[in-house]
N, CA, C and O atoms as a Tripos MOL2 file, in Angstrom:
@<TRIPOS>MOLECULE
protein
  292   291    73     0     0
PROTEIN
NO_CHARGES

@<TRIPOS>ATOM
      1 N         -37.4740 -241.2590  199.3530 N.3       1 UNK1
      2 CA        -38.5870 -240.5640  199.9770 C.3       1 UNK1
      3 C         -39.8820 -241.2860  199.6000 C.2       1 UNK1
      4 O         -39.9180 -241.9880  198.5900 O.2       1 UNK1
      5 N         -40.7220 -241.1610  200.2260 N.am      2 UNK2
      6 CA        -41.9750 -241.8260  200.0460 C.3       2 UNK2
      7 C         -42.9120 -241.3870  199.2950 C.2       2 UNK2
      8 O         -42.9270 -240.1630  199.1640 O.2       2 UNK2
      9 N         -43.7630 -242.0200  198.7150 N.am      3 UNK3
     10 CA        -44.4150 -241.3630  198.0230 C.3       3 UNK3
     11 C         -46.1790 -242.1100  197.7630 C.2       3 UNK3
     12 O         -46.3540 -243.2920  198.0590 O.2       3 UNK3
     13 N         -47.2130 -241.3530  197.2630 N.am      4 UNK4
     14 CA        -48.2390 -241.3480  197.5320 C.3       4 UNK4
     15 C         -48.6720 -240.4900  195.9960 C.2       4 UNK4
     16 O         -48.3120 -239.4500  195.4440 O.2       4 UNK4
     17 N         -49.6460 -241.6000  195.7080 N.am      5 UNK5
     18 CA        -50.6360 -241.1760  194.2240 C.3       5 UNK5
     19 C         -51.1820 -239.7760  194.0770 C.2       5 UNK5
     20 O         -51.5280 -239.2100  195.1140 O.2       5 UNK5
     21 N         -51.2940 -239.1910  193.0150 N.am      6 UNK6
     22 CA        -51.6120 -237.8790  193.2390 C.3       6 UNK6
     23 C         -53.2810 -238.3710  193.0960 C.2       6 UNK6
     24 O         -53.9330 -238.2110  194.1280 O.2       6 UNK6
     25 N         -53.9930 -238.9300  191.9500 N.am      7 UNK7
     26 CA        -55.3330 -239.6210  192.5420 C.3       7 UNK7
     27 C         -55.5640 -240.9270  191.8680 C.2       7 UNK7
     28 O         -55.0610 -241.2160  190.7820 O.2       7 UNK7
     29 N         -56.5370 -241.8940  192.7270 N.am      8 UNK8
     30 CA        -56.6780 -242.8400  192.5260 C.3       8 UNK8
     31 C         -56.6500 -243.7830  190.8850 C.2       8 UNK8
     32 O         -57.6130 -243.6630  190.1270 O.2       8 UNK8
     33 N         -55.8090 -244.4130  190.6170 N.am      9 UNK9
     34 CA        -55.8350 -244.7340  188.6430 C.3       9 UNK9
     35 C         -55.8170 -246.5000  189.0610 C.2       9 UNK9
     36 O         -55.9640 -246.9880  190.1820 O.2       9 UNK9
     37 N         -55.6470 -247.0310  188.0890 N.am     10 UNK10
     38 CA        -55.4870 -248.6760  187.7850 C.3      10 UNK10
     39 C         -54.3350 -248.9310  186.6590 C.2      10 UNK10
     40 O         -53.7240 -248.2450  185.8390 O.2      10 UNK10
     41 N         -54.3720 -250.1530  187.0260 N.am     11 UNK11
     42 CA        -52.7810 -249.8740  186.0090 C.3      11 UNK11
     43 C         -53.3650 -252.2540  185.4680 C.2      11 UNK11
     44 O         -53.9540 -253.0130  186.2380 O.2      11 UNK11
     45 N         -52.9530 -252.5430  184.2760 N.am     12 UNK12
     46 CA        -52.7450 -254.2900  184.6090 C.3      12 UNK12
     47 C         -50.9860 -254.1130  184.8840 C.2      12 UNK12
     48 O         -50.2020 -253.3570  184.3090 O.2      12 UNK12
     49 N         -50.7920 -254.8650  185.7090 N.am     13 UNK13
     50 CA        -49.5940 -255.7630  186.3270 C.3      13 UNK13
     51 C         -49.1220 -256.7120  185.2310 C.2      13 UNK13
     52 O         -49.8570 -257.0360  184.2980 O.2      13 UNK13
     53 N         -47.8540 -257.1510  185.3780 N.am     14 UNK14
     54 CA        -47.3330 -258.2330  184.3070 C.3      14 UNK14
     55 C         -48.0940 -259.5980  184.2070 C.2      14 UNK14
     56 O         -47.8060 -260.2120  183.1790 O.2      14 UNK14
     57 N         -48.7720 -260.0660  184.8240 N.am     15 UNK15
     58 CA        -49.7070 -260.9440  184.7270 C.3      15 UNK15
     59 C         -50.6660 -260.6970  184.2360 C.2      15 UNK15
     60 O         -51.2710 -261.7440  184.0050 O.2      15 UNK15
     61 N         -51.4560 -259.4290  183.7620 N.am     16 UNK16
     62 CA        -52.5650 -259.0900  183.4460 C.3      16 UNK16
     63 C         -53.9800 -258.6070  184.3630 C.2      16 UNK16
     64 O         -55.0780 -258.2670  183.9230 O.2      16 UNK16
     65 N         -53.5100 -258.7140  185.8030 N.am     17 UNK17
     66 CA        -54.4270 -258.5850  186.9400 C.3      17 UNK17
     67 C         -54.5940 -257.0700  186.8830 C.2      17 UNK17
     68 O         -53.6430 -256.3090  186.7050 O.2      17 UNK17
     69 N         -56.0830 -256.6050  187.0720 N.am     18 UNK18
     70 CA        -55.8840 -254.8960  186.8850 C.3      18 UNK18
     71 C         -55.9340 -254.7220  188.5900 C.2      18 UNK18
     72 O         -56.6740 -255.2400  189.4270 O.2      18 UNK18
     73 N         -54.9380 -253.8700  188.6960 N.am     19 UNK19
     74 CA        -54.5630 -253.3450  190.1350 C.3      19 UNK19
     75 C         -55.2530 -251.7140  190.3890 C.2      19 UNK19
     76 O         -55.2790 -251.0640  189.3440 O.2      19 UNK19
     77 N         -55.6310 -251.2130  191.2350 N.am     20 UNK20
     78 CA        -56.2490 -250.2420  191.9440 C.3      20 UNK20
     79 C         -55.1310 -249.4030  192.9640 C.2      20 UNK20
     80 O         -54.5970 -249.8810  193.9650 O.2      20 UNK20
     81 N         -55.0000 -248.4640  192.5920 N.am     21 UNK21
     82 CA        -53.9710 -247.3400  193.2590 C.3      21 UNK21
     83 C         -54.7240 -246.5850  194.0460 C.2      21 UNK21
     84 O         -55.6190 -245.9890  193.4460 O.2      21 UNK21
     85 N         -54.6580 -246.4030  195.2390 N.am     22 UNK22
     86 CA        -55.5610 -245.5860  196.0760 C.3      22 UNK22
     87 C         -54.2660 -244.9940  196.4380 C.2      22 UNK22
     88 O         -53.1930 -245.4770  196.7980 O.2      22 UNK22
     89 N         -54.9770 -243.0050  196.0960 N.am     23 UNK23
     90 CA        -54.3230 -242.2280  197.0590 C.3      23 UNK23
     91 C         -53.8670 -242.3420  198.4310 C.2      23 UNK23
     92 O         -52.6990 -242.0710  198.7090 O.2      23 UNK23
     93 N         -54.5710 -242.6650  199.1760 N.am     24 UNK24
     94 CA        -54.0930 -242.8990  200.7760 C.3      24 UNK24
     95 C         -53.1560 -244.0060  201.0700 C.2      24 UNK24
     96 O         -52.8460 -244.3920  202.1970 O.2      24 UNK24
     97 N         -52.6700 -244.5520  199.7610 N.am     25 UNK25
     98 CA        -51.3170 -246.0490  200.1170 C.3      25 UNK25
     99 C         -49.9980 -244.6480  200.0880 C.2      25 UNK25
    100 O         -49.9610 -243.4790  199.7030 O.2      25 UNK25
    101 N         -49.2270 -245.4490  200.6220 N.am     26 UNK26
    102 CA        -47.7750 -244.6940  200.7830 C.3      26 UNK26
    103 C         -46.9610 -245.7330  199.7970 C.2      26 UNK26
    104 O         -47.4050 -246.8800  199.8440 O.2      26 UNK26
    105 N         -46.1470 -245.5840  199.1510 N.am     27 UNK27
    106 CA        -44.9540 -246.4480  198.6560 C.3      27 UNK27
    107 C         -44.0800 -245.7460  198.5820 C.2      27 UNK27
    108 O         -44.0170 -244.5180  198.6360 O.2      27 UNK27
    109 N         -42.8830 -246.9780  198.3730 N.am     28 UNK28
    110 CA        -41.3640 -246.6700  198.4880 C.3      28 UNK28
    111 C         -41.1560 -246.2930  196.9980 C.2      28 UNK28
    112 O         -41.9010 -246.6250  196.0760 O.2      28 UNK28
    113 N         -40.0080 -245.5340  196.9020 N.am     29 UNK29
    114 CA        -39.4470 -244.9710  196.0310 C.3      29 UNK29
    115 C         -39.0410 -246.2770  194.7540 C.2      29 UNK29
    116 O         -39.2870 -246.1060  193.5600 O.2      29 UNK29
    117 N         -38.6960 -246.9530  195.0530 N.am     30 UNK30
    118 CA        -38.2730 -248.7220  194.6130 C.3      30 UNK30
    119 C         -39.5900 -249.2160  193.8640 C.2      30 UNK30
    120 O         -39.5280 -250.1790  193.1000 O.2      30 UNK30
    121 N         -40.5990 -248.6410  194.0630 N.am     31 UNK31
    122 CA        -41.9020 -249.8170  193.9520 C.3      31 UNK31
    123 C         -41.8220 -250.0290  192.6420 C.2      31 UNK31
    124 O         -40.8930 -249.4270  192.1040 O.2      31 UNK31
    125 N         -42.5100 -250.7100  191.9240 N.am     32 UNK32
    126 CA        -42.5600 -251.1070  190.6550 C.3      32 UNK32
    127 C         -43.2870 -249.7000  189.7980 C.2      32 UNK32
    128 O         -42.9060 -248.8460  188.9980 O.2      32 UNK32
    129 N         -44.6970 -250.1110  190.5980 N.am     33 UNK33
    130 CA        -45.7260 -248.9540  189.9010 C.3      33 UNK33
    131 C         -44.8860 -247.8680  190.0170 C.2      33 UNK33
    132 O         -44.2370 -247.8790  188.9710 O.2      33 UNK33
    133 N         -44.5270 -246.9350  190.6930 N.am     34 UNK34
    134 CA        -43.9060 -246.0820  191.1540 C.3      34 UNK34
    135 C         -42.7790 -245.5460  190.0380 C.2      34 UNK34
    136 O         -42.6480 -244.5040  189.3950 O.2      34 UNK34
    137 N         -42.3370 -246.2920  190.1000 N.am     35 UNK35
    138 CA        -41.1990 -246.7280  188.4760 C.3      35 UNK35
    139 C         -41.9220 -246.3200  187.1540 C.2      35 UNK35
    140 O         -41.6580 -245.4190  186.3580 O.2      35 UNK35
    141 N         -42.9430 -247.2830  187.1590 N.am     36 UNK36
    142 CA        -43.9360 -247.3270  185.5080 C.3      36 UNK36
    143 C         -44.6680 -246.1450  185.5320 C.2      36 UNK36
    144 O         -44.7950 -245.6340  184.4200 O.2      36 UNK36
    145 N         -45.0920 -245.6620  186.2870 N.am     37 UNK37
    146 CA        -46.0590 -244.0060  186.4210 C.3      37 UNK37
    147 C         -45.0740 -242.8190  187.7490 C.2      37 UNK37
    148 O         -45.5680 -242.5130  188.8340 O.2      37 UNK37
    149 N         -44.4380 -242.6050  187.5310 N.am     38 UNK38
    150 CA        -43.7850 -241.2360  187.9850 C.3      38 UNK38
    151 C         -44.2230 -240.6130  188.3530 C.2      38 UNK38
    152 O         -44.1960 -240.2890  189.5400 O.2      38 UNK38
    153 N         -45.2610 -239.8320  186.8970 N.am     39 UNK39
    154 CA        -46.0120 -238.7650  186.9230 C.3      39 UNK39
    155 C         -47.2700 -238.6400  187.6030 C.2      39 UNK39
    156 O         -48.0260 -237.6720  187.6810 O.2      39 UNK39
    157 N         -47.3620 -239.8640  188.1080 N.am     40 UNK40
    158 CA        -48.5880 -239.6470  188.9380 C.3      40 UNK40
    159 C         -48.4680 -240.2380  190.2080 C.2      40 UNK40
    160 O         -49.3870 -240.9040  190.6860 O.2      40 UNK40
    161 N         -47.3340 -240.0320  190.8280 N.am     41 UNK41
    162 CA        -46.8590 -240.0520  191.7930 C.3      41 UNK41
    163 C         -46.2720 -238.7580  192.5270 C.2      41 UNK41
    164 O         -45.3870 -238.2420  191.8450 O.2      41 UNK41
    165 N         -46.5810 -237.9360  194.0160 N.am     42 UNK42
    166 CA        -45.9620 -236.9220  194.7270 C.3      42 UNK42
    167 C         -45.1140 -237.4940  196.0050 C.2      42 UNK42
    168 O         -45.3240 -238.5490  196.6040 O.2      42 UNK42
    169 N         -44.1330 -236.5480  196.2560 N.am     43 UNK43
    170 CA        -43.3030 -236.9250  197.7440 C.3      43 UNK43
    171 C         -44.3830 -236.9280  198.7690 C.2      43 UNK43
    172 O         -45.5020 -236.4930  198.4950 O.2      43 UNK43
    173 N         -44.0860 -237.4000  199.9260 N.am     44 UNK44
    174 CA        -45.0240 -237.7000  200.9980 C.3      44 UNK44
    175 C         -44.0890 -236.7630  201.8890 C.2      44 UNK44
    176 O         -42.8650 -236.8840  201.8450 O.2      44 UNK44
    177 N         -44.7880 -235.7310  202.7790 N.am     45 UNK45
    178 CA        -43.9980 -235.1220  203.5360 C.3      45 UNK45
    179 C         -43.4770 -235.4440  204.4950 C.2      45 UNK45
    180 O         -42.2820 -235.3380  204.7700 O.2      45 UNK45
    181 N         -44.7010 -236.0710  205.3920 N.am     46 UNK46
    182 CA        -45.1240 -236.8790  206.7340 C.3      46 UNK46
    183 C         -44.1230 -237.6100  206.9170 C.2      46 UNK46
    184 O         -43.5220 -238.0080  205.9190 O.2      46 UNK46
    185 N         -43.7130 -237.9520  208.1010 N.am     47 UNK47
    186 CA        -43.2760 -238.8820  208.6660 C.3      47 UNK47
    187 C         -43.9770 -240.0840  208.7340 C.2      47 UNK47
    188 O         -44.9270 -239.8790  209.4880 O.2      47 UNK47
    189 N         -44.0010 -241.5800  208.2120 N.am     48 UNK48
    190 CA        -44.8570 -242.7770  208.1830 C.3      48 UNK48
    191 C         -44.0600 -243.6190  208.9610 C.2      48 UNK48
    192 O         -42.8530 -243.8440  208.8690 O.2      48 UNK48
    193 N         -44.9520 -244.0870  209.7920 N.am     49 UNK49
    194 CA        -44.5600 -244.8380  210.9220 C.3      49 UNK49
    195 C         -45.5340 -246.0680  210.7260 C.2      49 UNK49
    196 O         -46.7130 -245.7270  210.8200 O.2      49 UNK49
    197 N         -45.3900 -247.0500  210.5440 N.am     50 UNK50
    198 CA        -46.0310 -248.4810  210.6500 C.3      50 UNK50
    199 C         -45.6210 -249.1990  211.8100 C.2      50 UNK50
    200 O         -44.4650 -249.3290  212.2130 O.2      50 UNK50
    201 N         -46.7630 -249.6960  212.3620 N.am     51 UNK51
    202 CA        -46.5220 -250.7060  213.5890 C.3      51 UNK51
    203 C         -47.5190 -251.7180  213.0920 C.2      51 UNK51
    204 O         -48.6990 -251.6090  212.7620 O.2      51 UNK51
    205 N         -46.3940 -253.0920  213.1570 N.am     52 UNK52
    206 CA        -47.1430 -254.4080  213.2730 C.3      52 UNK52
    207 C         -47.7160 -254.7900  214.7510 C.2      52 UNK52
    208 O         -47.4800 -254.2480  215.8310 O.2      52 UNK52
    209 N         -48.4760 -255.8090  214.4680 N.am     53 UNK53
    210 CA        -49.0490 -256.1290  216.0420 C.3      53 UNK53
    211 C         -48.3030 -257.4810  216.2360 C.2      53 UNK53
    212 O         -48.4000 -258.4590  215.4950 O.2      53 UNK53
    213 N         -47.5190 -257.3670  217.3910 N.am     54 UNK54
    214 CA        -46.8110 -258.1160  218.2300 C.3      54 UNK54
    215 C         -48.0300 -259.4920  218.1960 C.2      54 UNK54
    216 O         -49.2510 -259.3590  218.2760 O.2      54 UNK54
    217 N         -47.3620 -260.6130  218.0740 N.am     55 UNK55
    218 CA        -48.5270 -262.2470  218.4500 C.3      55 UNK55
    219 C         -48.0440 -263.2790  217.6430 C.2      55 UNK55
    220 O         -47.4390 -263.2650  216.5720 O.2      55 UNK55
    221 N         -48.3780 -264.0550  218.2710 N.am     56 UNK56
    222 CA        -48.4320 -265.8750  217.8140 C.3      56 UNK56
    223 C         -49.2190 -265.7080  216.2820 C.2      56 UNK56
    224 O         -50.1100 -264.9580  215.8810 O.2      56 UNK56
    225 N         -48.5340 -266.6420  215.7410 N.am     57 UNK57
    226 CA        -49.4420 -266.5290  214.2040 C.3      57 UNK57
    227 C         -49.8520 -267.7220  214.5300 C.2      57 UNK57
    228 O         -49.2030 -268.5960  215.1050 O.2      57 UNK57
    229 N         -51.4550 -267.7770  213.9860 N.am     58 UNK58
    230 CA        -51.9720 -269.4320  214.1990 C.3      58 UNK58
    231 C         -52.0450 -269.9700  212.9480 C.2      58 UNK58
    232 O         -52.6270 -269.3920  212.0290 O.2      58 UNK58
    233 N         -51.2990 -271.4320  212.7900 N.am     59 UNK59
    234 CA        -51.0130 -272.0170  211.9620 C.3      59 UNK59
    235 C         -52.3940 -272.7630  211.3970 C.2      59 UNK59
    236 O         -52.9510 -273.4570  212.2480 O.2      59 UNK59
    237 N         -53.1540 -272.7130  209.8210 N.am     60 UNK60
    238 CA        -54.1510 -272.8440  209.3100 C.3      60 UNK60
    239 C         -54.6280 -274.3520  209.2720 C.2      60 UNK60
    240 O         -55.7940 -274.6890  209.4770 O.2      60 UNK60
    241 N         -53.7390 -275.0940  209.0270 N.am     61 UNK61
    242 CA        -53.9700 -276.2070  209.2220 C.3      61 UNK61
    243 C         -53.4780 -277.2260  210.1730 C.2      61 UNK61
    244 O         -52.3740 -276.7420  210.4210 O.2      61 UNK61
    245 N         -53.5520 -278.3560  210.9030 N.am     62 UNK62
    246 CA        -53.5490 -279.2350  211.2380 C.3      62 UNK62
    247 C         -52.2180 -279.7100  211.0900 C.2      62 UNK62
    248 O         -52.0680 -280.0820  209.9270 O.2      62 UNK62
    249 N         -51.1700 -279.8610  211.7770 N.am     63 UNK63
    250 CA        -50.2000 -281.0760  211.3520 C.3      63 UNK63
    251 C         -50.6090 -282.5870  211.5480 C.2      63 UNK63
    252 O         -51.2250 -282.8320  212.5850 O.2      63 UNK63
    253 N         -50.3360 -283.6690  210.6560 N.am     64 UNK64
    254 CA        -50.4000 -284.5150  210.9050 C.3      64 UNK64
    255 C         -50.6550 -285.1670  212.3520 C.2      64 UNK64
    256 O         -50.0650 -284.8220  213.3760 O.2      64 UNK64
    257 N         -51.4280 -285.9570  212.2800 N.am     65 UNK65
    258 CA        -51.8040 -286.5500  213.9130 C.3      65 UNK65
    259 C         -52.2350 -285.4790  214.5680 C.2      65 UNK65
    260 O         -52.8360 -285.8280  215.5840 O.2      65 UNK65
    261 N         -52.1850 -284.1490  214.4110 N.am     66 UNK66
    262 CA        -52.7910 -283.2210  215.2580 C.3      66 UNK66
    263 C         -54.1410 -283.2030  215.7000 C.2      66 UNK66
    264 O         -54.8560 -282.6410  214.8700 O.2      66 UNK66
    265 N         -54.7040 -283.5770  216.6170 N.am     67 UNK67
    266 CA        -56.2670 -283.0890  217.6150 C.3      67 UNK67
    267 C         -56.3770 -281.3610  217.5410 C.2      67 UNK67
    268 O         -55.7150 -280.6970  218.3380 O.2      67 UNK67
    269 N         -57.0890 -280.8250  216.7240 N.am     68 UNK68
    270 CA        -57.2190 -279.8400  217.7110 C.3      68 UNK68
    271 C         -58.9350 -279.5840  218.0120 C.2      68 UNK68
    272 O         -59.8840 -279.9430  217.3160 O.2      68 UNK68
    273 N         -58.9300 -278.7730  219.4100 N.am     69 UNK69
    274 CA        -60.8260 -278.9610  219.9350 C.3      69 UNK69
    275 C         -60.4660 -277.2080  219.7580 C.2      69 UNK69
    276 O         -59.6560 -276.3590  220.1290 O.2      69 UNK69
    277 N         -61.8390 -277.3980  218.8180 N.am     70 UNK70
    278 CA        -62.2810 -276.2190  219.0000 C.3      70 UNK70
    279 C         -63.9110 -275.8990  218.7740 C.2      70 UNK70
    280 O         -64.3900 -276.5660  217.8570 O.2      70 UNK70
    281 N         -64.6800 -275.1580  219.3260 N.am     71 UNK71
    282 CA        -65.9250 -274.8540  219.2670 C.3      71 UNK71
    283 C         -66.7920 -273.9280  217.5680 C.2      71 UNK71
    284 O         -66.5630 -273.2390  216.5740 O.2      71 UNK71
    285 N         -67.5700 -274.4660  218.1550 N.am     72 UNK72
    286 CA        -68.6450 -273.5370  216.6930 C.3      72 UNK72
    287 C         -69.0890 -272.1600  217.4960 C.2      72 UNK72
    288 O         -69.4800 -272.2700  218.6580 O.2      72 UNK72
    289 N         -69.0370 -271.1280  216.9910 N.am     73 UNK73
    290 CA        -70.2500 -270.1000  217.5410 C.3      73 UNK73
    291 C         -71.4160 -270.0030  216.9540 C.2      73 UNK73
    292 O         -72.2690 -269.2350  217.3970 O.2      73 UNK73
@<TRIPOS>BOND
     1     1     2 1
     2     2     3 1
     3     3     4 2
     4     3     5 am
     5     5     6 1
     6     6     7 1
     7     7     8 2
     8     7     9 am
     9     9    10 1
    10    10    11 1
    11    11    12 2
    12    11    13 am
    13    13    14 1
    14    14    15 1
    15    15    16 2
    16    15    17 am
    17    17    18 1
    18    18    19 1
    19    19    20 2
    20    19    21 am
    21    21    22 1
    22    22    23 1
    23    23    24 2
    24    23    25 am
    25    25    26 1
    26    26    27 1
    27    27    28 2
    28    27    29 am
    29    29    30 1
    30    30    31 1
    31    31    32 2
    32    31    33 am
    33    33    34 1
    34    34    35 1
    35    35    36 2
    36    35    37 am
    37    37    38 1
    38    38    39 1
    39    39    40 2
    40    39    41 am
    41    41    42 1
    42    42    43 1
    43    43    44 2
    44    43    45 am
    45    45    46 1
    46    46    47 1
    47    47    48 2
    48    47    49 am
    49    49    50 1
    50    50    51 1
    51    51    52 2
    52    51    53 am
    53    53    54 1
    54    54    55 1
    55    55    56 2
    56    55    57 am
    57    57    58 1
    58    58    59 1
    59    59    60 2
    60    59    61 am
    61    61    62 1
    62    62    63 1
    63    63    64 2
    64    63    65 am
    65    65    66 1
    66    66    67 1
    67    67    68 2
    68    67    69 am
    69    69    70 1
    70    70    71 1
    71    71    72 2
    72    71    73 am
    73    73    74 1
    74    74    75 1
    75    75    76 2
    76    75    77 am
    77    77    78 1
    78    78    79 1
    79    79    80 2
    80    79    81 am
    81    81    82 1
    82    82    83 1
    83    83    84 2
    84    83    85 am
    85    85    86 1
    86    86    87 1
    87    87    88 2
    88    87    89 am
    89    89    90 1
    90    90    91 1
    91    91    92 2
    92    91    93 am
    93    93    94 1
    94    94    95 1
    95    95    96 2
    96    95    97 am
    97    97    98 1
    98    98    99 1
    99    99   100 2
   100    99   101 am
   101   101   102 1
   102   102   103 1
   103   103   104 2
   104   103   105 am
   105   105   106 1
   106   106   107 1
   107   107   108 2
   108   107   109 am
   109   109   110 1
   110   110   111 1
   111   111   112 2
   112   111   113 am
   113   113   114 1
   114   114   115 1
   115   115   116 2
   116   115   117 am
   117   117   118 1
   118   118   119 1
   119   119   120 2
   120   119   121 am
   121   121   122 1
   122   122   123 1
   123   123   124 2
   124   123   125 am
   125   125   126 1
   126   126   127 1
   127   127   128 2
   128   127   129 am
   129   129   130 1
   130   130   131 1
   131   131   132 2
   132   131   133 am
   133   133   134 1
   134   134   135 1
   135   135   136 2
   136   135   137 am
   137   137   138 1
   138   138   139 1
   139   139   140 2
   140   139   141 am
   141   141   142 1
   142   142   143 1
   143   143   144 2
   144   143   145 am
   145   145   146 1
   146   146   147 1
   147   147   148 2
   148   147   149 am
   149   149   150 1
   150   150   151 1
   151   151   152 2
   152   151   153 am
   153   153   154 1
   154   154   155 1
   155   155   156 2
   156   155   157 am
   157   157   158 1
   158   158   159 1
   159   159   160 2
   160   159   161 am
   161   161   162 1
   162   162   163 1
   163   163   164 2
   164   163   165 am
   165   165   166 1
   166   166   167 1
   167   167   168 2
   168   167   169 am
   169   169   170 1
   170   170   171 1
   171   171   172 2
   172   171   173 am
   173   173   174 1
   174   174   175 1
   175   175   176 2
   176   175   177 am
   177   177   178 1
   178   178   179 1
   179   179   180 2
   180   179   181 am
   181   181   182 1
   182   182   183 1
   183   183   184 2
   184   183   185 am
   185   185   186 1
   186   186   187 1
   187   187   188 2
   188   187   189 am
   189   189   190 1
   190   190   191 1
   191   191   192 2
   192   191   193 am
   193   193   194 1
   194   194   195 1
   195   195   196 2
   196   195   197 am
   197   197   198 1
   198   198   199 1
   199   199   200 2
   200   199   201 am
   201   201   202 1
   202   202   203 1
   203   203   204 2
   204   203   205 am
   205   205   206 1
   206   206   207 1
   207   207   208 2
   208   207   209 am
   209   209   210 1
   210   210   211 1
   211   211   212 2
   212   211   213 am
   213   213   214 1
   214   214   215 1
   215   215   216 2
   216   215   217 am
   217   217   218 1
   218   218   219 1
   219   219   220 2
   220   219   221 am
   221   221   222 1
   222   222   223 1
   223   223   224 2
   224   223   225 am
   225   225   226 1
   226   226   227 1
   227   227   228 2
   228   227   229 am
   229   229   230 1
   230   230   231 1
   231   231   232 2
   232   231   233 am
   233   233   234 1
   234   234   235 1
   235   235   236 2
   236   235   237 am
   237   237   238 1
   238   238   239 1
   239   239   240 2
   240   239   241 am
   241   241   242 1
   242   242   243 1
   243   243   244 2
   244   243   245 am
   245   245   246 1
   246   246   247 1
   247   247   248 2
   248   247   249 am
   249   249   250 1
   250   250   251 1
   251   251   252 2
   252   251   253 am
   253   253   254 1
   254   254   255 1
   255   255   256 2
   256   255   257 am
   257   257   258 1
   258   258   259 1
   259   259   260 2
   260   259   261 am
   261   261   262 1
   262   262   263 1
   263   263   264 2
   264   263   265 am
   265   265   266 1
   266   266   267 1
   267   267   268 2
   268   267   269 am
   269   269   270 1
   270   270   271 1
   271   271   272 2
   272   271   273 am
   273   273   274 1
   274   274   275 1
   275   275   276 2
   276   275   277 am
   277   277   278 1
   278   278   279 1
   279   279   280 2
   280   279   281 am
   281   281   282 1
   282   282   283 1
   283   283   284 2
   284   283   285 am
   285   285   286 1
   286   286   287 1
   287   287   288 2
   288   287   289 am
   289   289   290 1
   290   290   291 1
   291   291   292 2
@<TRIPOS>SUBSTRUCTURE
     1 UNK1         2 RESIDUE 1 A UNK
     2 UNK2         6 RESIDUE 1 A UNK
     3 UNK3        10 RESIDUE 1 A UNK
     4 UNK4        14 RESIDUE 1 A UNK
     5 UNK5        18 RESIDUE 1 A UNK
     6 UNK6        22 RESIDUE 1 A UNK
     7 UNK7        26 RESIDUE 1 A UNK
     8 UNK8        30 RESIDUE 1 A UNK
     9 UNK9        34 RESIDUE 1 A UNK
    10 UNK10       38 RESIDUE 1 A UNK
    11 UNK11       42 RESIDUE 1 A UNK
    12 UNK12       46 RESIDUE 1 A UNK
    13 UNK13       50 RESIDUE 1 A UNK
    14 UNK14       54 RESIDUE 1 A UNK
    15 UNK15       58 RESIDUE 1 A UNK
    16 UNK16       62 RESIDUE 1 A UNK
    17 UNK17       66 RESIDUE 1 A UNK
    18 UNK18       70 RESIDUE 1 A UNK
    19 UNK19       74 RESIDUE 1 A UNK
    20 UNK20       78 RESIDUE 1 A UNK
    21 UNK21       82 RESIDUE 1 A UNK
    22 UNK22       86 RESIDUE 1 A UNK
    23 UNK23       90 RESIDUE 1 A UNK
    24 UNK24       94 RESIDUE 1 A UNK
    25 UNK25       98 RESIDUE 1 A UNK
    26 UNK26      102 RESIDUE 1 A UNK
    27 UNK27      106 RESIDUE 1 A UNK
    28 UNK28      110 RESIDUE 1 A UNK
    29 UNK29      114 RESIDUE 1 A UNK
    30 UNK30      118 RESIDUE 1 A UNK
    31 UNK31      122 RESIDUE 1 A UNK
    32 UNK32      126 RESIDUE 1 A UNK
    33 UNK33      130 RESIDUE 1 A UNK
    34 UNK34      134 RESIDUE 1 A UNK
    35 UNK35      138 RESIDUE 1 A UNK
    36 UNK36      142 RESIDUE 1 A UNK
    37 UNK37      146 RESIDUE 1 A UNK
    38 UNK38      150 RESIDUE 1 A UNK
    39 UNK39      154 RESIDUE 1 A UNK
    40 UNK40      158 RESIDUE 1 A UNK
    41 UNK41      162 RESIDUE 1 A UNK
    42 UNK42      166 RESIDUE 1 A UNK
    43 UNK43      170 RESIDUE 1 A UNK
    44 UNK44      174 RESIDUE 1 A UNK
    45 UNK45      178 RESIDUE 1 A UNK
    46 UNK46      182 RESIDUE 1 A UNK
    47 UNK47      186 RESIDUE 1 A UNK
    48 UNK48      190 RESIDUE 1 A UNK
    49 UNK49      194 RESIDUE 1 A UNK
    50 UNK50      198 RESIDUE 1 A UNK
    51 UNK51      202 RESIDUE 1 A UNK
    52 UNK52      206 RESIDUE 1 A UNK
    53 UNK53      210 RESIDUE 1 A UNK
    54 UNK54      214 RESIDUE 1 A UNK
    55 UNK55      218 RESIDUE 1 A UNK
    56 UNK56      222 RESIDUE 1 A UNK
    57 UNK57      226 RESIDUE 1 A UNK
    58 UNK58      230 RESIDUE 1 A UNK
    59 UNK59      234 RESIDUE 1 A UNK
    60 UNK60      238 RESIDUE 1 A UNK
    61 UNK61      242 RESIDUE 1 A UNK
    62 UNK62      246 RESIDUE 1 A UNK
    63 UNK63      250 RESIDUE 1 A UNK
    64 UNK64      254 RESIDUE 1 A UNK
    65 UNK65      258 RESIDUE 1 A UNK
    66 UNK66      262 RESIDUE 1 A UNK
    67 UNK67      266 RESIDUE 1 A UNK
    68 UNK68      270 RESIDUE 1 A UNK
    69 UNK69      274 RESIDUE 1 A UNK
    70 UNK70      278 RESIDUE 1 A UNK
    71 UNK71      282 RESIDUE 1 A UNK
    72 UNK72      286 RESIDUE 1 A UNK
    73 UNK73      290 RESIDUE 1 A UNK
């Protein structure tokens, strides 16, 4: 079942990066944080539905020999 912060806390990550928990994220039951704080975690009742947006991903760089024209705004 899904689940959602009861309110916003910070936690550091195994690297030491301090991470930010916002109430309004949904996570899976699996998640890490989720795991390490329980208790400050509730079931999500809702039905969560995510939709990606359908499209071409544009590739950041250049392949070799590649031209590409593009304008400044």
């Amino acid at each position: 079942m899904p689940k959602r912060a009861k309110q916003s806390f910070a936690y550091d990550d195994e690297s030491g990066r301090m991470v930010n928990v916002d109430p309004r994220t949904v996570y899976l039951d699996d998640d890490p944080v989720v795991k390490l704080y329980p208790g400050l975690f509730e079931d999500v009742q809702e039905e969560i539905h995510r939709q990606m947006r359908a499209g071409a991903v544009e590739q950041a760089t250049a392949a070799p020999g590649e031209q590409r024209h593009t304008r400044r705004s």
